[in-house]
C-alpha positions in Angstrom: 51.0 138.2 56.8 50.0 141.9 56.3 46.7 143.2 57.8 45.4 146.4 57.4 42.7 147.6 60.4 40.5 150.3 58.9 38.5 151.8 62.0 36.0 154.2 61.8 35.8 155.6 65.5 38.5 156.6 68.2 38.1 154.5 70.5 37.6 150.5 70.1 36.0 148.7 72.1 37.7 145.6 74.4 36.9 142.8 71.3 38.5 145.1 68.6 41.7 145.5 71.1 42.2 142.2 71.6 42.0 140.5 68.0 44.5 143.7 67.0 46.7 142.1 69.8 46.3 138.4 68.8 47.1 139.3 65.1 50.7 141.6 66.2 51.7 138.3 67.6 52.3 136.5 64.9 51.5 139.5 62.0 52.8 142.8 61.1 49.4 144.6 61.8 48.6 148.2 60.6 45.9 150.8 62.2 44.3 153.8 60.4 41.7 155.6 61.7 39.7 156.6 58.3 38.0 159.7 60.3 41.7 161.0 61.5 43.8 159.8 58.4 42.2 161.3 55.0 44.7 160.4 52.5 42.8 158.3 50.5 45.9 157.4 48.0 48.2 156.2 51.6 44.8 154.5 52.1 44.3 152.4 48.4 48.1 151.6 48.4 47.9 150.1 51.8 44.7 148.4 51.0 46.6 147.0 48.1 49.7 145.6 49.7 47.6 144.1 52.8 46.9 140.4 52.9 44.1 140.7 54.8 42.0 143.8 55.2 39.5 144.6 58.6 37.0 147.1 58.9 35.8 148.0 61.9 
């Protein structure tokens, strides 16, 4: 399964870290930072070929 993390701040706190851990296990997992990253076409098309899709 494909999940896409969409986090709003630098720095996650221990609960964030941890699930992003549990789902690499088993899941290829990707991370954008929407304040650092600012392509918002990389952004749709990633939304779009996720399976899943967490905002933080």
């Amino acid at each position: 399964m494909k999940i896409l993390y969409i986090l709003r701040q630098k720095n996650t706190d221990d609960t964030v870290t941890k699930l992003i851990e549990e789902h690499k296990k088993t899941n290829q997992v990707t991370i954008i930072n929407i304040n650092e990253n600012k392509n918002y076409d990389e952004i749709v098309d990633l939304i779009r070929s996720s399976d899943k899709v967490i905002s933080w």
